[in-house]
N, C-alpha and C positions, 0 to 999 in steps of 0.2 A: 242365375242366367235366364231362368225360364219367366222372372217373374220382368226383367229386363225388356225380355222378346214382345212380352205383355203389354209393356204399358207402351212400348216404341209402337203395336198396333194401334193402341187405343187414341194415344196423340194424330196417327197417320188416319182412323175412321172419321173421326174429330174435325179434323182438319177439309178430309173429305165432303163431310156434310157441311162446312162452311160456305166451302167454295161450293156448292148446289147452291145453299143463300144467295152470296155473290152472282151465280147465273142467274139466277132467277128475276136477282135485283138488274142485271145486263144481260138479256137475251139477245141482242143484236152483236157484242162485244167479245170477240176472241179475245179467254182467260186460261191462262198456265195454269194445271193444278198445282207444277212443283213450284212455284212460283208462291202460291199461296200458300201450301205446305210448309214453305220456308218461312213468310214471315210471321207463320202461326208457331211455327218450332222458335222460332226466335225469342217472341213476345212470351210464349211458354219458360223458356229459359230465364228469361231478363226478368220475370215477376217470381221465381225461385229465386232471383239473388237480392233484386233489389223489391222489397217489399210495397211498393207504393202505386202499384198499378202501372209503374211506365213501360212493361209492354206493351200497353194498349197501345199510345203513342206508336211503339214502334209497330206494331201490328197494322195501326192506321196508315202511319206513313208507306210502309212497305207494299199493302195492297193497294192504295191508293195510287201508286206508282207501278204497279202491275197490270191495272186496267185502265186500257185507254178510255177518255173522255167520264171517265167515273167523277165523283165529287165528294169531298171529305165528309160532308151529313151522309149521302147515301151509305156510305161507307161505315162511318161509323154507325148509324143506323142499325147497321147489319149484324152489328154486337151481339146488340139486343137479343137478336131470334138464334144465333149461336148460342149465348149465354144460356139462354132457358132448354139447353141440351144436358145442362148439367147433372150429373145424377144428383 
């Protein structure tokens, strides 16, 4: 249970420091964290089942649709500087 409670933070600081990315990339633009939490939970989920990176996809779609006037390079863009969060 405790190792559970663990990794549910780890995803949720994860996620966190995304969306700072995302503002950073849209300082003018009001963004939901749960918003992004979620399609970072998502894409997390969907690349445990199906092996071929289509979270991203959904990851991209989902934030992209989150923030008004954003654009799918920026966005995907954003990967990038998430990804190299990785331990």
């Amino acid at each position: 249970m405790a190792g559970l409670l663990c990794f549910g933070i780890y995803l949720t600081l994860r996620s966190r420091a995304y969306f700072h990315v995302l503002r950073a990339a849209y300082p003018t633009e009001r963004i939901q964290w749960r918003r992004i939490w979620g399609a970072y939970i998502a894409a997390y989920g969907f690349n445990n089942v199906v092996p071929a990176r289509g979270g991203d996809v959904i990851k991209l779609f989902l934030t992209r649709s989150s923030i008004p006037r954003s654009s799918y390079s920026a966005v995907g863009a954003s990967f990038s500087s998430s990804s190299s969060m990785t331990p």
